[in-house]
C-alpha positions as CSV (number, residue, x, y, z in Angstrom):
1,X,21.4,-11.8,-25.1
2,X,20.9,-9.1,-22.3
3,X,23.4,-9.9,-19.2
4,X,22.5,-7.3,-16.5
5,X,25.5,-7.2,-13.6
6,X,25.5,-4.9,-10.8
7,X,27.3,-4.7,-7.0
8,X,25.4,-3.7,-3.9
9,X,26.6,-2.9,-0.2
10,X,25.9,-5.7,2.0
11,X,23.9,-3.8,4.2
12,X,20.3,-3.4,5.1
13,X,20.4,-0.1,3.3
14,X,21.0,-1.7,0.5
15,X,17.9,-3.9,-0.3
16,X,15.6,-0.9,-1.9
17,X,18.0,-0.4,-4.6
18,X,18.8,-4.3,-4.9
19,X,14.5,-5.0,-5.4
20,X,14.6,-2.0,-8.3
21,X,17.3,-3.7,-10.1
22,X,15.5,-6.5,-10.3
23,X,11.9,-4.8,-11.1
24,X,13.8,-2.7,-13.7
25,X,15.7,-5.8,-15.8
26,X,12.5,-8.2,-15.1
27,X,10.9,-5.5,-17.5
28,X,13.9,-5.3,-20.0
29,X,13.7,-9.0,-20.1
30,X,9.9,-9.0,-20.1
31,X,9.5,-11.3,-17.5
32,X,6.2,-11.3,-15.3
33,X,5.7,-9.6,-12.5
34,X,4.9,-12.9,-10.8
35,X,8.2,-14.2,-11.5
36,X,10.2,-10.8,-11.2
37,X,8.0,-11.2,-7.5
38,X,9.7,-14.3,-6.8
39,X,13.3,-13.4,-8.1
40,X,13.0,-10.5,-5.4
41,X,11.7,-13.2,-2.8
42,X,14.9,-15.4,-4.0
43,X,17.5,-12.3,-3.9
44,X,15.9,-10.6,-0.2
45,X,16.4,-13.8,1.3
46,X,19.7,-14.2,0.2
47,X,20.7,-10.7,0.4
48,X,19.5,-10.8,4.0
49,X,21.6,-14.2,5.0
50,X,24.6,-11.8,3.4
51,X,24.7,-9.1,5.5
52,X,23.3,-11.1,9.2
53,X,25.0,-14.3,8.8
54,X,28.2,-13.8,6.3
55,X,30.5,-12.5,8.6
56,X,31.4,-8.6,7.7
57,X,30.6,-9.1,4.5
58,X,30.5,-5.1,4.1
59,X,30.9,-3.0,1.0
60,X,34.6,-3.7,0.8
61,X,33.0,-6.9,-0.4
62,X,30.0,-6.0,-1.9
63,X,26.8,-8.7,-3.2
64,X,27.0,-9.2,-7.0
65,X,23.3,-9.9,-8.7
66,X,23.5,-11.3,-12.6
67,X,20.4,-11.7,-14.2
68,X,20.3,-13.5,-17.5
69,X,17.8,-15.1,-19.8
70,X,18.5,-19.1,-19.8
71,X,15.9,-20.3,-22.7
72,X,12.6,-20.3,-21.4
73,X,13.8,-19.4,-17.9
74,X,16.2,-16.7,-16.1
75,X,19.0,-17.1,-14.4
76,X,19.8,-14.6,-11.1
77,X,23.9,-15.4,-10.1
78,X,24.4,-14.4,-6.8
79,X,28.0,-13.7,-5.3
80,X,29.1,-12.6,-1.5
81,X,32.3,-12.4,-0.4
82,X,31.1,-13.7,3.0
83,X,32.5,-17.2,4.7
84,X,32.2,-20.2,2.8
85,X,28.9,-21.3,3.1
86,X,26.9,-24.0,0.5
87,X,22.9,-23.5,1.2
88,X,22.9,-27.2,-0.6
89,X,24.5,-29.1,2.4
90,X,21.7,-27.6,4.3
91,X,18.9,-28.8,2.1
92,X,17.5,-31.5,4.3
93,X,14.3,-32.3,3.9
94,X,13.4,-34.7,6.9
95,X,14.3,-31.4,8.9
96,X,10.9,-30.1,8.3
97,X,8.9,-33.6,9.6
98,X,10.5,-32.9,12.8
99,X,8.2,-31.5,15.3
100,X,9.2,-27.3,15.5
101,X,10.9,-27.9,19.1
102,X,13.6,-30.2,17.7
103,X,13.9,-28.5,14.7
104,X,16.9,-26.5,13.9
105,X,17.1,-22.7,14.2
106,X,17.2,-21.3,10.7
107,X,17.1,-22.5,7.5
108,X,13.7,-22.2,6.0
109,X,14.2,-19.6,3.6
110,X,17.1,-22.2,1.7
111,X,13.9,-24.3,1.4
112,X,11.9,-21.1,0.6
113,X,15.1,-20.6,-2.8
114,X,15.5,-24.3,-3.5
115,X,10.9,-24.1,-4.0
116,X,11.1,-21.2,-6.4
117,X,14.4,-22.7,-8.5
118,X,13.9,-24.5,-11.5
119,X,18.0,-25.5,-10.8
120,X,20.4,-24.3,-8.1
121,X,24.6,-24.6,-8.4
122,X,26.8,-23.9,-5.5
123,X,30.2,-22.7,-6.1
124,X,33.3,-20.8,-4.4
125,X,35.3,-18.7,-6.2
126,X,38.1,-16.7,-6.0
127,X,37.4,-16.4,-2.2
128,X,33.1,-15.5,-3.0
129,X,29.8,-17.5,-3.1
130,X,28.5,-17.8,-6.0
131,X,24.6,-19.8,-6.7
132,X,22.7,-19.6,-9.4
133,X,19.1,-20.0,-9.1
134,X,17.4,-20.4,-12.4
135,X,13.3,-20.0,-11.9
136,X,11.5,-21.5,-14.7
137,X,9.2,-18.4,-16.3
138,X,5.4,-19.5,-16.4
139,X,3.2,-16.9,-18.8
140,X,2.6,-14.0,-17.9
């Protein structure tokens, strides 16, 4: 089984190199470019939420990407070392049949992950977020 693990700075600097690992072990793996598109959708967004939103997360604490094959679907394991923060908790639905001015700021792109995933799991450990998003590959 090919396991591809690597660390990234959690910085806007970052996110070039973050979408070519992903391009370049979607290939390995051989999965489509429509679903190595959405992996890349999945990471930027939470990439993004890392390094506005997680609290100095900085390269003293760098973002972790694992990508694995999981059967007939892929796994991407994300880790920050930013606060403790579950996207799941925030996964309410009746949010978005609120009318937009008494909705709350944010929030949409944990919607946007929890589309795309076949299967999300939340987890802190050893002082990191970790969630794995496993996307269901459809053919090429």
């Amino acid at each position: 089984m090919t396991v591809s693990t690597e660390s990234f700075a959690a910085c806007s600097e970052s996110l070039s190199a973050l979408m070519d690992f992903i391009a370049r072990q979607s290939s390995v793996l051989g999965v489509s470019r429509d679903n190595s598109l959405r992996l890349q959708l999945i990471a930027e967004e939470l990439f993004t939420n890392s390094f506005r939103h997680g609290h100095a997360v900085e390269a003293a604490h760098p973002v972790t990407l694992r990508i694995e094959p999981a059967g007939d679907s892929i796994e991407l394991t994300y880790e920050d070392g930013g606060h403790a923060w579950d996207p799941l908790l925030h996964l309410d639905p009746s949010t978005l049949q609120l009318p937009l001015e008494q909705r709350p700021v944010g929030g949409l792109g944990t919607f946007l992950v929890a589309g795309f995933a076949e299967r999300l799991q939340y987890e802190r450990v050893q002082e990191r977020n970790r969630l794995r998003v496993r996307l269901r590959c459809t053919a090429p």
